[in-house]
N, C-alpha and C positions, 0 to 999 in steps of 0.2 A: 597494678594490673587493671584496674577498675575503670580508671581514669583515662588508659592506652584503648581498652574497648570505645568508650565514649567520645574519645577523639575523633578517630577512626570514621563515624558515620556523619558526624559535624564535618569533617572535611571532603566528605567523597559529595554530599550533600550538598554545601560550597559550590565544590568542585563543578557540581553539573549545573548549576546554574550559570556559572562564567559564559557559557556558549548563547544561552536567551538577552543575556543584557548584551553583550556582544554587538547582536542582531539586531536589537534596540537601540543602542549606542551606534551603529551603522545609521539606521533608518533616518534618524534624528539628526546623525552630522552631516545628512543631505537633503535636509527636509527645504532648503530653501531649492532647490533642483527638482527633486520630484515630490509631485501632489497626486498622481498615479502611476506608480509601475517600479519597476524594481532593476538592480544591477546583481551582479556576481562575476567573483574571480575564483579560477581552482589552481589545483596547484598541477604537477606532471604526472599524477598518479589518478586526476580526474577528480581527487576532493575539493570540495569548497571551502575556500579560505576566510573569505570574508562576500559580503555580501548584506542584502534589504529585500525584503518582500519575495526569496526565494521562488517560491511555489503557486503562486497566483497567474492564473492563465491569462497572457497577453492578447493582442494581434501580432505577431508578428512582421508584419509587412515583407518586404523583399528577404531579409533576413531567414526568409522559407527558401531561399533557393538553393542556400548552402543544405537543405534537406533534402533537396532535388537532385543538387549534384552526389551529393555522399547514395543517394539513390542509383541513379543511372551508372556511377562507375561500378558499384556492385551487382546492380541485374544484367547491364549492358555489358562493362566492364572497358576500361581504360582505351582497350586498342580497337573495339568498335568502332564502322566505319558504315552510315547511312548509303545507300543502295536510291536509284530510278534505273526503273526498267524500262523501254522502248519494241515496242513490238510493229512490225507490220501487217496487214492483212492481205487477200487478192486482190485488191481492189486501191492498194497503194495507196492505204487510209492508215496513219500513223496514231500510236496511243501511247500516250506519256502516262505510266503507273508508276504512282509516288509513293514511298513510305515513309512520309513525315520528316524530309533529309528539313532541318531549319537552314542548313546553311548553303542553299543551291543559289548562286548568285548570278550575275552577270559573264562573271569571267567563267565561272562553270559549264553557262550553256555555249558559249561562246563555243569552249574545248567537244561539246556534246557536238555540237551542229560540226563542225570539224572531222570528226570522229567518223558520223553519219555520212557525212561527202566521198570520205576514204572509199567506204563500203560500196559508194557506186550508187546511195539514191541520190537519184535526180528530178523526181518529179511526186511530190506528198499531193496528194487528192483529197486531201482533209487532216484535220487534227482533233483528236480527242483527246479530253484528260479523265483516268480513273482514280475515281478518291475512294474506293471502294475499301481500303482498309480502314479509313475512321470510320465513326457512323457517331456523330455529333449535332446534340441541340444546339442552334446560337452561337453566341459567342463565349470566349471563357467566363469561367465566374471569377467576379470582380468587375469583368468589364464594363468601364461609363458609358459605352460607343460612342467617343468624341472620334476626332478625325485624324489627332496626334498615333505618330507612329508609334510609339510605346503600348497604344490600346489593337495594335492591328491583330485579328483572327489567325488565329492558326488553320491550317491547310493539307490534308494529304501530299497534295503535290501544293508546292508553291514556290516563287522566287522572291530575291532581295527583301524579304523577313513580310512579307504581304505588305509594302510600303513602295507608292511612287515617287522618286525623285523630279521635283518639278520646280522649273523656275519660269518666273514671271516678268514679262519686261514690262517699261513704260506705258507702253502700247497696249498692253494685256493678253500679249502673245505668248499662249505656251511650248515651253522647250524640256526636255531633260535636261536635269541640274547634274548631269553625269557624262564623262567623256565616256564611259562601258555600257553603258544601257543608253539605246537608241530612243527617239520620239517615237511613242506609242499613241495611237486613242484615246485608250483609257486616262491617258495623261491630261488631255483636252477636257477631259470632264471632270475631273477633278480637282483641277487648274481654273476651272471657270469659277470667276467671281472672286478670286482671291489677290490680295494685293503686291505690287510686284516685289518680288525677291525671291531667294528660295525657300522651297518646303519640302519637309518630306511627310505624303499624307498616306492614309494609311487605307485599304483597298474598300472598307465597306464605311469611309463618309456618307454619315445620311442616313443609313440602315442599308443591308444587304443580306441574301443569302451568300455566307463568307465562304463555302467550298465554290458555288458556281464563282463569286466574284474574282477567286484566287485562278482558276482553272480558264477564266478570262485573261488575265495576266500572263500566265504562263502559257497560255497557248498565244497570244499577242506578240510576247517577247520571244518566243521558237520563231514564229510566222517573219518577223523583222531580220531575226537574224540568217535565219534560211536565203532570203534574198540578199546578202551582203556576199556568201560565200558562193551563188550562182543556184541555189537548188528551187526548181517552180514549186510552187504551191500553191491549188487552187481547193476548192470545193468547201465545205462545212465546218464550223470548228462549235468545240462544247462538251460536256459530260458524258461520256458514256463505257461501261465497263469495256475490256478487254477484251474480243469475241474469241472462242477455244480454238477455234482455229486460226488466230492469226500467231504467227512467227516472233520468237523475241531477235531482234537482229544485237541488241547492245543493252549492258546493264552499266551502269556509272556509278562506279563507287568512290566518292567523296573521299579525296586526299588529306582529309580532318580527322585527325581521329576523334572519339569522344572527350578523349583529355584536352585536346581544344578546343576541343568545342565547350567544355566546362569554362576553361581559362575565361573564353569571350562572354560567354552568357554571364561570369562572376565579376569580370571587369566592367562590362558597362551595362551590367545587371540587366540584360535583355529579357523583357519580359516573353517576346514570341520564341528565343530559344528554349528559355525553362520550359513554357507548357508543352512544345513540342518532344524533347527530352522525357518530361511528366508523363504525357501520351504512350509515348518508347517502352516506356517500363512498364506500364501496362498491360500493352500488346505483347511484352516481352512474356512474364508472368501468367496471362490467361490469353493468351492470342487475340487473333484478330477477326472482328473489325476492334480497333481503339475505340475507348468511353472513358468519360471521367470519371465515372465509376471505377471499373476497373484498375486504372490507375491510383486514386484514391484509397481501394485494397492493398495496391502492390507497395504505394510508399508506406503505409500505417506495417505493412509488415516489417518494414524496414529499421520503422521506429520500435519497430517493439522487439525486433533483433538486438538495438542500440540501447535502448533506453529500458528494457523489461517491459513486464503487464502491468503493473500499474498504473507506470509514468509512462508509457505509449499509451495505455486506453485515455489518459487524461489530454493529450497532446489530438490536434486535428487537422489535416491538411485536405485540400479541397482543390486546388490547383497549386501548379509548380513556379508559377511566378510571385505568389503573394500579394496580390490584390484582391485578393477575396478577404471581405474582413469575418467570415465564417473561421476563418482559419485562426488557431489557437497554437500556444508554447508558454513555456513555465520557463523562468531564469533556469533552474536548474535542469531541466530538460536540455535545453539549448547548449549551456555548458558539457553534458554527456555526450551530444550528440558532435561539438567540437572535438572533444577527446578522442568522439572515435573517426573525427576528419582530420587528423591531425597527419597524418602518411601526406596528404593533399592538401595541409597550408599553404603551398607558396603557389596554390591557383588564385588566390584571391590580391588583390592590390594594396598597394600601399596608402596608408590614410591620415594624417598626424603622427608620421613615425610608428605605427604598427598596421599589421593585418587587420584588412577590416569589411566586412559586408554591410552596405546599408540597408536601412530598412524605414520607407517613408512611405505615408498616405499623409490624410487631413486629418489633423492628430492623435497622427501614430508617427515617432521617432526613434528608433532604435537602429543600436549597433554592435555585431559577435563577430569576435577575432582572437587574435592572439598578440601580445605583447611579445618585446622583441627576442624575450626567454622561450616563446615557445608557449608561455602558461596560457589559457585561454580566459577569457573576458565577455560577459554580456550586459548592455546594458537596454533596457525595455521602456520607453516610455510612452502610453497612453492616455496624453494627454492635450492640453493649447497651446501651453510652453514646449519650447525646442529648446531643450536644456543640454541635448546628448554630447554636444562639443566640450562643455564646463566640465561636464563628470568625468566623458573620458581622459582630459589633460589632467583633471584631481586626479584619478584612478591613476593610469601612467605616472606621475612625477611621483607619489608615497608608492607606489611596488616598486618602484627603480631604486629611487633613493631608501629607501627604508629596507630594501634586499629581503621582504622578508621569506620568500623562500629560499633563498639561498641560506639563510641562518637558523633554518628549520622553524619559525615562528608559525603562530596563529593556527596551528594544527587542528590544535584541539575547537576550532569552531566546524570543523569537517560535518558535524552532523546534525548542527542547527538546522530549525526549520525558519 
């Protein structure tokens, strides 16, 4: 009997350490891959399986958007549908009030001004834009304010993602690099100087106030398109609220639900759809006007829906695109919050044979998805090396080949740290 007692705590003792060398054993068989940051694979019940460096707070870069979206389908919800309202005044002076639609494009105003003609106006005496539901410093956080469209401002109201299509000939003639969106001004000045080909630059090259420069655009692109379909338009264009007494004659509700609008933001990782999205949830949660702040409250509650108080106080998002390198995630954060995105994998695109969201700055490289079981996968690294491709085809070929959840293996590393 003596001897069965003594056993007994020799092996449970054993026993729990199997899970730390494990994790060590992990660390080590990729030590030539990563010099900072970490990976993790779970299984379908949300444990981890195997994994390095767990719980160490990353950047996350783009890789935040899948935080964004598992947000906005939750406060906004799947079948939400972005709204501009259109009002007229006595005085036949038109106000575009935007509520942050990301995706009002060309073809959209195209249908608007259409719409407006139906109704019988024929003569706009001005155009204003109200941005009065944001109320925003600057630009987002993150942003370099370079000229590329990926950096462009978000906007109350704004069209084609606050980015001009422009192309440049021989000559150094500018044109719109788009058969839907006509030659604009704004085009001309942002076109100048640049060499011929196309571009697409994004509305505050240079610095700008990004609400007036967006509400430039969108009133530019009504004003053009107005005259194609015959309706006059003279007098003032520019910022200014709504007056109470003017009329709404037409609200435009965007044929996108938010579930597309996820898809596209997560395909081609749009950075001006996340913040605008980001925004949404904010204004959704503590009304309006939108602040980053706000927003900022509304996803951390999200995470801490997701993830508990611990592991959401530890986690931090700052904008919805991930460029801010403020913004923070843990391997294993990131894997909980997969799990509980998993109703909404097959928004994300296909990437070496699995589900995958990227996530890049200037060394930051990571990548969270799902392998083609379903299981979910993070890998983080914050470093000089771009290793993320190696790891993920390791990772990939031993869970495939190696089955090991399907043969119930590796369980027990569920609660290494």
């Amino acid at each position: 009997m003596v001897r069965k007692f003594l056993i007994l705590p020799v092996f449970f003792f054993i026993a729990s350490c199997f899970p730390l060398q494990a994790v060590h054993a992990a660390c080590r068989d990729y030590s030539t891959f990563i010099k900072s940051g970490g990976y993790g694979i779970a299984d379908s019940f949300g444990n981890v399986v195997d994994g390095c460096n767990l719980d160490t707070a990353y950047i996350p870069a783009s890789v935040v958007k899948i935080v964004t979206a598992l947000s906005a389908l939750r406060i906004l919800g799947p079948a939400y549908r972005f709204t501009t309202e259109f009002y007229l005044d006595d005085k036949q002076i038109l106000y575009i009030k935007g509520y942050g639609d990301p995706l009002l494009l060309s073809e959209d105003v195209r249908r608007i001004v259409t719409q407006l003609k139906t109704q019988q106006v024929g003569h706009i005496k001005g155009i204003f834009i109200d941005n009065s539901v944001y109320a925003l410093d600057g630009v987002p956080p993150g942003s370099s304010n370079s000229s590329n469209a990926y950096d462009a401002p978000v906007a109350a109201t704004s069209v084609n993602f606050n980015s001009l299509p422009v192309r440049v000939d021989s000559r150094r003639r500018v044109f719109s690099s788009e058969p839907q969106t006509p030659w604009l001004p704004f085009m001309k000045e942002v076109g100048k100087g640049r060499k011929p080909g196309i571009h697409r630059v994004n509305i505050c090259v240079g610095g700008c106030r990004p609400q007036t420069a967006a509400a430039r655009y969108t009133s530019e692109l009504f004003l053009a398109l107005f005259k194609e379909v015959g309706i006059l338009v003279s007098g003032e264009t520019g910022v200014r609220s709504v007056p109470t007494t003017a009329q709404c004659i037409f609200i435009y509700k965007n044929p996108r639900t938010l579930e597309e609008l996820v898809k596209n933001m997560l395909y081609y990782s749009s950075n001006f759809i996340a913040n605008q999205l980001f925004l949404a949830c904010g204004a959704k949660r503590f009304g309006y006007p939108a602040t980053w702040e706000k927003s900022a409250t509304a996803i951390q509650q999200v995470l801490h829906e997701a993830l508990g108080g611990d592991m959401s106080d530890a986690a931090a998002v700052v904008d919805g695109a991930g460029l801010s390198r403020q913004n923070r995630m843990s391997v294993r954060s990131m894997l909980k919050i997969l799990k509980v995105f998993t109703p909404h994998k097959l928004l994300l695109r296909k990437y070496r044979g699995v589900l995958a969201k990227t996530g890049t700055l200037q060394g930051v490289y990571n990548y969270a998805g799902y392998f083609p079981d379903g299981h979910p996968y993070v890998i983080f690294l914050n470093q000089p090396e771009n290793n993320r491709a190696s790891i993920l085809d390791r990772l990939k070929t031993g869970h495939l080949e190696e089955g090991l959840f399907s043969q119930g293996q590796w369980i027990n590393k569920a609660n290494y740290n």
